[in-house]
C-alpha atoms as an extended CHARMM CRD file, in Angstrom:
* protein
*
       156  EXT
         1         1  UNK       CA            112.3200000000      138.9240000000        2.5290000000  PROA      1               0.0000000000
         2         2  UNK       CA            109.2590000000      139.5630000000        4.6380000000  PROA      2               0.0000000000
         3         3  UNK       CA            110.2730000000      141.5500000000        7.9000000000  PROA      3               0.0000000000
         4         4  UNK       CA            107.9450000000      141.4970000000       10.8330000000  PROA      4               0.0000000000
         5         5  UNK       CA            107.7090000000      143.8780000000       13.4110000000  PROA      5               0.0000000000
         6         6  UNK       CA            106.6660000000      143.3440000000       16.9900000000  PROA      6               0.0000000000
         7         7  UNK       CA            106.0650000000      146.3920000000       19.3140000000  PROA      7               0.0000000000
         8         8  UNK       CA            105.7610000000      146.2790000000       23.4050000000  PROA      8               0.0000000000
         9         9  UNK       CA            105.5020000000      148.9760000000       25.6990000000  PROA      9               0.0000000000
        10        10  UNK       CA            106.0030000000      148.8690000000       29.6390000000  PROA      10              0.0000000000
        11        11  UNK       CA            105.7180000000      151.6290000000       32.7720000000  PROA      11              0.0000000000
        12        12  UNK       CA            107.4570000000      150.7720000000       35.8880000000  PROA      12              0.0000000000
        13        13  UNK       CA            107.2560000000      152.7150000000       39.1890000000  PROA      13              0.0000000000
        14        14  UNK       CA            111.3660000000      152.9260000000       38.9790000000  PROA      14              0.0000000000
        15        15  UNK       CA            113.3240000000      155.8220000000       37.8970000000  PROA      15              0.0000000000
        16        16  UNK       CA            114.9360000000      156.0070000000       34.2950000000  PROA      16              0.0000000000
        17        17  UNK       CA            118.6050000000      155.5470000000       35.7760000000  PROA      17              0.0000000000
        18        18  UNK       CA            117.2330000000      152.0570000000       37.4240000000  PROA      18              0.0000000000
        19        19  UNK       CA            115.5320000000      150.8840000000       34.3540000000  PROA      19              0.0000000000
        20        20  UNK       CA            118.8030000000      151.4180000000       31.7990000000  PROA      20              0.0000000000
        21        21  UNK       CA            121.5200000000      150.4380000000       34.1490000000  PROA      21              0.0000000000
        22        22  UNK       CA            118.7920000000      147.1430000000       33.7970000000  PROA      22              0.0000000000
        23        23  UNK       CA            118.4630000000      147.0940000000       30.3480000000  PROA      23              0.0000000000
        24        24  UNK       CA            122.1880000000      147.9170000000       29.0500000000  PROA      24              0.0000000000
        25        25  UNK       CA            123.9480000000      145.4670000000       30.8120000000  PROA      25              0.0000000000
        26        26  UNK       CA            123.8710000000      142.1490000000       28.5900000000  PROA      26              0.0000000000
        27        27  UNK       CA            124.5250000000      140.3530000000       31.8350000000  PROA      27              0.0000000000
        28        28  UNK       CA            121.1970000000      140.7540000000       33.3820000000  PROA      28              0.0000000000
        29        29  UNK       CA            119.5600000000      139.4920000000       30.0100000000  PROA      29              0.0000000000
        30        30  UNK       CA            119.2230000000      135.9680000000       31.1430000000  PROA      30              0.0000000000
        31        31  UNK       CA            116.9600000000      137.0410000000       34.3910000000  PROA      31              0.0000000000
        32        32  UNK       CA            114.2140000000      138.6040000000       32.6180000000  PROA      32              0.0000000000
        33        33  UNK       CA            114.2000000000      135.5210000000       29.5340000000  PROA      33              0.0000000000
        34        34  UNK       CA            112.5190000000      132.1840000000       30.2440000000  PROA      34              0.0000000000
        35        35  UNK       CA            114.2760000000      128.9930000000       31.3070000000  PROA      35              0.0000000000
        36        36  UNK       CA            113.4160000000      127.6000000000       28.6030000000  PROA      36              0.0000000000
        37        37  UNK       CA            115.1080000000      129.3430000000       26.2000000000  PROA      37              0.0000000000
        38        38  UNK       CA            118.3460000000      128.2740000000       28.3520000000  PROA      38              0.0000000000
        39        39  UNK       CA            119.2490000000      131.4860000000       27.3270000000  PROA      39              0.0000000000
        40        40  UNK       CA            123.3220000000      132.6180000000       28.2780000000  PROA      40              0.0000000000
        41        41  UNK       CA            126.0980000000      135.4360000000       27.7200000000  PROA      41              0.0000000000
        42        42  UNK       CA            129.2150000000      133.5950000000       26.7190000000  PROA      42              0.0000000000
        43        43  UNK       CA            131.1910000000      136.7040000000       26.0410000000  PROA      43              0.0000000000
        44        44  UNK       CA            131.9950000000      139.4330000000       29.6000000000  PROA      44              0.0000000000
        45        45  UNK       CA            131.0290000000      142.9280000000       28.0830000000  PROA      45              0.0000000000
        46        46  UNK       CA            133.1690000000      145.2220000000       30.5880000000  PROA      46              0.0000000000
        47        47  UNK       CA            131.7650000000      148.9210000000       31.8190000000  PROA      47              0.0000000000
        48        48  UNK       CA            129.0000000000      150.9330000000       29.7170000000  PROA      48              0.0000000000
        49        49  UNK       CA            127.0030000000      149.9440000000       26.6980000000  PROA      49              0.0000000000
        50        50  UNK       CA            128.2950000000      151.9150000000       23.6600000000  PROA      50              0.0000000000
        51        51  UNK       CA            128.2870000000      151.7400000000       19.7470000000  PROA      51              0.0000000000
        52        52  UNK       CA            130.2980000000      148.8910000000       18.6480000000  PROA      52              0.0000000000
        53        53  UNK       CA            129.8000000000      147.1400000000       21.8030000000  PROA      53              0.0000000000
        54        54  UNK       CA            129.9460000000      143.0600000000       20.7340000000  PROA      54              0.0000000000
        55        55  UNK       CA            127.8140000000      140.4320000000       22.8410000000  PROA      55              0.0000000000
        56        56  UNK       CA            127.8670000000      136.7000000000       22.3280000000  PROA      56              0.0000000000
        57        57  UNK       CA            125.1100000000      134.0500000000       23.5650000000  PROA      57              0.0000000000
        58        58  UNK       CA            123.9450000000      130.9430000000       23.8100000000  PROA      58              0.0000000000
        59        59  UNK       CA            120.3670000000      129.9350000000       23.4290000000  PROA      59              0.0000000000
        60        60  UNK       CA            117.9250000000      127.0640000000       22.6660000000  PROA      60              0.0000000000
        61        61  UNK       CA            115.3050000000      128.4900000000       21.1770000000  PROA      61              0.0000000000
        62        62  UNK       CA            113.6420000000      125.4870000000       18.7980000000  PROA      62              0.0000000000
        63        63  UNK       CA            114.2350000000      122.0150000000       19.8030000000  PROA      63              0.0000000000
        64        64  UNK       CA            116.5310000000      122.0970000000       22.3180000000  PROA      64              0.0000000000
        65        65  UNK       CA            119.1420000000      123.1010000000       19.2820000000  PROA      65              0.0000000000
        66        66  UNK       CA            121.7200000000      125.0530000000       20.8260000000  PROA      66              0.0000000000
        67        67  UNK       CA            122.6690000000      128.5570000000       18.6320000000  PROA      67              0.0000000000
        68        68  UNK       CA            124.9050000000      130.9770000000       18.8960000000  PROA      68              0.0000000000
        69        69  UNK       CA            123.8790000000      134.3160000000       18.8210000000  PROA      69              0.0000000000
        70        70  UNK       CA            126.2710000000      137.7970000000       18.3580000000  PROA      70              0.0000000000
        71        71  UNK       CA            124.9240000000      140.8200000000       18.6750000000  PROA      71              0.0000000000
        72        72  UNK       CA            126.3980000000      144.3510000000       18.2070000000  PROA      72              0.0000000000
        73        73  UNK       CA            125.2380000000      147.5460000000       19.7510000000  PROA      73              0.0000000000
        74        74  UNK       CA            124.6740000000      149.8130000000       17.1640000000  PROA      74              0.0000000000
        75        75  UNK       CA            123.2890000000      153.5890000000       18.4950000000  PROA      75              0.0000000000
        76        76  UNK       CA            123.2760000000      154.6220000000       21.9290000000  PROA      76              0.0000000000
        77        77  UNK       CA            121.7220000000      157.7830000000       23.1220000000  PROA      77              0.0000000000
        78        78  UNK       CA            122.1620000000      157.5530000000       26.9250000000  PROA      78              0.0000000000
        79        79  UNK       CA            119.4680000000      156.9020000000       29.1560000000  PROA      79              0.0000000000
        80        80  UNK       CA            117.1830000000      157.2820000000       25.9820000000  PROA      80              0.0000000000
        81        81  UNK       CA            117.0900000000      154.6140000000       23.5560000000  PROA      81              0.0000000000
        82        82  UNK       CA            119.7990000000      151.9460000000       22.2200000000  PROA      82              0.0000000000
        83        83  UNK       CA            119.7710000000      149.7450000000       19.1250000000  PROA      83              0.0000000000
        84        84  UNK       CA            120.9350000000      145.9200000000       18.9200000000  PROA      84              0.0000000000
        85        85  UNK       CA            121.7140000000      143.7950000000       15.8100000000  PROA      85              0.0000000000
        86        86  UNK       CA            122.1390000000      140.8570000000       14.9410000000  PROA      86              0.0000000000
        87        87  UNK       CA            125.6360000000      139.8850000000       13.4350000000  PROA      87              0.0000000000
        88        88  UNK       CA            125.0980000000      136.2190000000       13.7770000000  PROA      88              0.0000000000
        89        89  UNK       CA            122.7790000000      134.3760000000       15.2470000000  PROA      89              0.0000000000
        90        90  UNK       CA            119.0320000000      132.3270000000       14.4400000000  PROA      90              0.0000000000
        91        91  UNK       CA            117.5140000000      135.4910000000       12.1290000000  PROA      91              0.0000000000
        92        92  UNK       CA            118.2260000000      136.6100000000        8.8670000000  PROA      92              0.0000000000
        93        93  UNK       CA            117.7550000000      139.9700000000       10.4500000000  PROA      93              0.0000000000
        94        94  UNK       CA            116.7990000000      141.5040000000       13.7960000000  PROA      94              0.0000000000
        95        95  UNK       CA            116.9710000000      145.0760000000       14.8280000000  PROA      95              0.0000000000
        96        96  UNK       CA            115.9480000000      145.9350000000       18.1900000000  PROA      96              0.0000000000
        97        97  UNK       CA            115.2440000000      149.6340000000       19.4250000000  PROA      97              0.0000000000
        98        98  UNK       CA            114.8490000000      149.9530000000       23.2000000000  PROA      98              0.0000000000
        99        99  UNK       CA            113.3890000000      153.1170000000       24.3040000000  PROA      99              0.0000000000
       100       100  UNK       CA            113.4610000000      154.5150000000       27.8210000000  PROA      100             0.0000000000
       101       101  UNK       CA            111.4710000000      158.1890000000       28.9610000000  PROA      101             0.0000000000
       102       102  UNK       CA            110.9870000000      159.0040000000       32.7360000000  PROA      102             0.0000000000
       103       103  UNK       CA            107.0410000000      159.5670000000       33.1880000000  PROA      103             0.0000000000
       104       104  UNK       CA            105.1290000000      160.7830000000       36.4590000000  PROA      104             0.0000000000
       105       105  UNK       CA            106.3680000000      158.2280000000       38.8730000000  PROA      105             0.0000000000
       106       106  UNK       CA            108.3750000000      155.9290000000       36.9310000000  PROA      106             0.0000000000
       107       107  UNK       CA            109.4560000000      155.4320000000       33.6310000000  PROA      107             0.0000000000
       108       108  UNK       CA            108.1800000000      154.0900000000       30.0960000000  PROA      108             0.0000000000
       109       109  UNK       CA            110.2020000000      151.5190000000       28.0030000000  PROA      109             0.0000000000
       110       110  UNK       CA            108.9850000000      150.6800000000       24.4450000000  PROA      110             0.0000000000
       111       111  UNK       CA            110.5190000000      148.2730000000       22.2560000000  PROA      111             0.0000000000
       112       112  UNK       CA            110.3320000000      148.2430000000       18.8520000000  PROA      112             0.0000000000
       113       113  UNK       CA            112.1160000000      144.6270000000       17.0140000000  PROA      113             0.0000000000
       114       114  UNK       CA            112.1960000000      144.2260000000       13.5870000000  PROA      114             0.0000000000
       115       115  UNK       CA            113.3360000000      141.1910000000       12.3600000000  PROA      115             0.0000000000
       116       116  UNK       CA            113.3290000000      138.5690000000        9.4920000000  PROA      116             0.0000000000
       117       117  UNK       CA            113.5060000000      134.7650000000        9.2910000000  PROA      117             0.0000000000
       118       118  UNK       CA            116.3200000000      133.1400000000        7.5280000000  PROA      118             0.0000000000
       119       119  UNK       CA            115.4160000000      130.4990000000        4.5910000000  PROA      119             0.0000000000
       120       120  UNK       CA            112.5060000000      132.0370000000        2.3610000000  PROA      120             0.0000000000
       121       121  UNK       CA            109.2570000000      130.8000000000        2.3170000000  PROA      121             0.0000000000
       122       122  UNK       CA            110.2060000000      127.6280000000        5.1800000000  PROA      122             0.0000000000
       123       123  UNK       CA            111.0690000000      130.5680000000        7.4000000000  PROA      123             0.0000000000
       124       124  UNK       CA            107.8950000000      132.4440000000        7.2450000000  PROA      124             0.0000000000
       125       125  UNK       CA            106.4020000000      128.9210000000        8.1310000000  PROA      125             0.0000000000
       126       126  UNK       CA            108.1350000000      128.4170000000       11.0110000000  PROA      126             0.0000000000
       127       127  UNK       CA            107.7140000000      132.0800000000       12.0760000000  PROA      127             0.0000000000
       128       128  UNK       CA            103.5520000000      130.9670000000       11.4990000000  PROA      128             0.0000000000
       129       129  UNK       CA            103.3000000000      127.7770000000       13.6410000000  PROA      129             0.0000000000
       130       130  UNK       CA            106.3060000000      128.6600000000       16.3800000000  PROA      130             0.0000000000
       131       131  UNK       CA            108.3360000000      131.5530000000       15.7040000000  PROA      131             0.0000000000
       132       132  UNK       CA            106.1080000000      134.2230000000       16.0500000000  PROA      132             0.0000000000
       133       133  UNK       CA            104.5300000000      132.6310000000       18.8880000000  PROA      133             0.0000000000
       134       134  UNK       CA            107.2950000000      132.4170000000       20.8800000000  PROA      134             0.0000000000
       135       135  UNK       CA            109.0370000000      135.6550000000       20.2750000000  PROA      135             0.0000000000
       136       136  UNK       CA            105.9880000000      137.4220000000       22.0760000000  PROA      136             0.0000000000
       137       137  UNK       CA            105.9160000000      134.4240000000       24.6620000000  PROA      137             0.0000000000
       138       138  UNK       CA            109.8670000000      135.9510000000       25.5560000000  PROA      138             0.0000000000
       139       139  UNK       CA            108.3580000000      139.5910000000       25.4790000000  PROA      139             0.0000000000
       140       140  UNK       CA            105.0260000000      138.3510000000       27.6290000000  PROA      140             0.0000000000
       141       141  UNK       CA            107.6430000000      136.5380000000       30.5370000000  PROA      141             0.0000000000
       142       142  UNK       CA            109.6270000000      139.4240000000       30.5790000000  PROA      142             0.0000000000
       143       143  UNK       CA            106.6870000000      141.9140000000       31.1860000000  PROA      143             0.0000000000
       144       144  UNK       CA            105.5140000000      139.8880000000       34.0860000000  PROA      144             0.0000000000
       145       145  UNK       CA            108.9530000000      139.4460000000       35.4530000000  PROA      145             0.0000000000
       146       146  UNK       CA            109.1080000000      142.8490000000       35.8960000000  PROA      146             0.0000000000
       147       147  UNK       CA            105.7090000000      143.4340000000       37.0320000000  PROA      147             0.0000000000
       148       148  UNK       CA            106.7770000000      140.8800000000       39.8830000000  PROA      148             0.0000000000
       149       149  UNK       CA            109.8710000000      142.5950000000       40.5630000000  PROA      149             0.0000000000
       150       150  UNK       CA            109.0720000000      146.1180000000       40.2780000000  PROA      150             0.0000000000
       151       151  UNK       CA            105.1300000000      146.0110000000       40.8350000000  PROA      151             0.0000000000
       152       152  UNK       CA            102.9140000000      148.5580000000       38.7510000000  PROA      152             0.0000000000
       153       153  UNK       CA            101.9470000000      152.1180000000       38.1140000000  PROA      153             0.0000000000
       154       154  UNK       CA             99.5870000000      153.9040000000       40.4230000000  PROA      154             0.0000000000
       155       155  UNK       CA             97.4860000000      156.2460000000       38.6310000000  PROA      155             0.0000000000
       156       156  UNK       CA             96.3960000000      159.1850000000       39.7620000000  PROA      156             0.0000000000
């Protein structure tokens, strides 16, 4: 099994209690993920992310094919860093660490997803020609979302 990783790192002038009550709450996925992907939560997580946490989805990632996705929420360390996996869903495995530290006027979020394709060598094909490709597509839209949103970091 060949598992790939992708990395992406983000400062945004907010403060570190804006950016997780963003980030933690499943139901605000579908603003910052492109249209495309058709992307919704089908299950109604209630009150604070923690460890165990179950969320369901629906997405159309490839061909219009609708998939079900379920994802668990493995670690928390609040307003710090939280880990989601994959219990069902379009991967053979996906771990994704999302990383939050409060910097000089804002805050830095890094995430760090690991993940595998399902079905051998085809897979790894498919992550070649499309896969790949689009993962970081989802990662690039939601960057400039929140650029557009939140604007950027003034240096000093």
């Amino acid at each position: 099994m060949k598992i790939y990783q992708m990395r992406r790192q983000q400062q945004l002038p907010i403060s570190l209690e804006e950016a997780w009550t963003l980030f933690s709450d499943p139901g605000k996925l579908p603003d910052i993920t492109p249209s495309w992907m058709q992307f919704t939560v089908t299950s109604q997580p209630k009150g604070n992310i923690y460890p165990g946490m179950i969320t369901t989805y629906h997405l159309r990632p490839l061909l219009g094919i609708r998939l079900t996705w379920v994802t668990e929420i493995t670690q928390v360390q609040d307003q710090v860093y939280f880990v989601d996996e994959q219990r069902f869903g379009p991967y053979r495995f996906w771990h994704h660490e999302h990383h939050f530290k409060a910097i000089e006027g804002g805050v830095e979020i890094i995430d760090i997803v690991n993940y595998a394709m399902p079905v051998g060598v085809i897979g790894q094909a498919v992550h070649q020609v499309n896969v790949g490709r689009k993962l970081h597509d989802v990662f690039d839209y939601r960057y400039q979302t929140l650029k557009q949103k939140f604007g950027v970091m003034r240096h000093v």
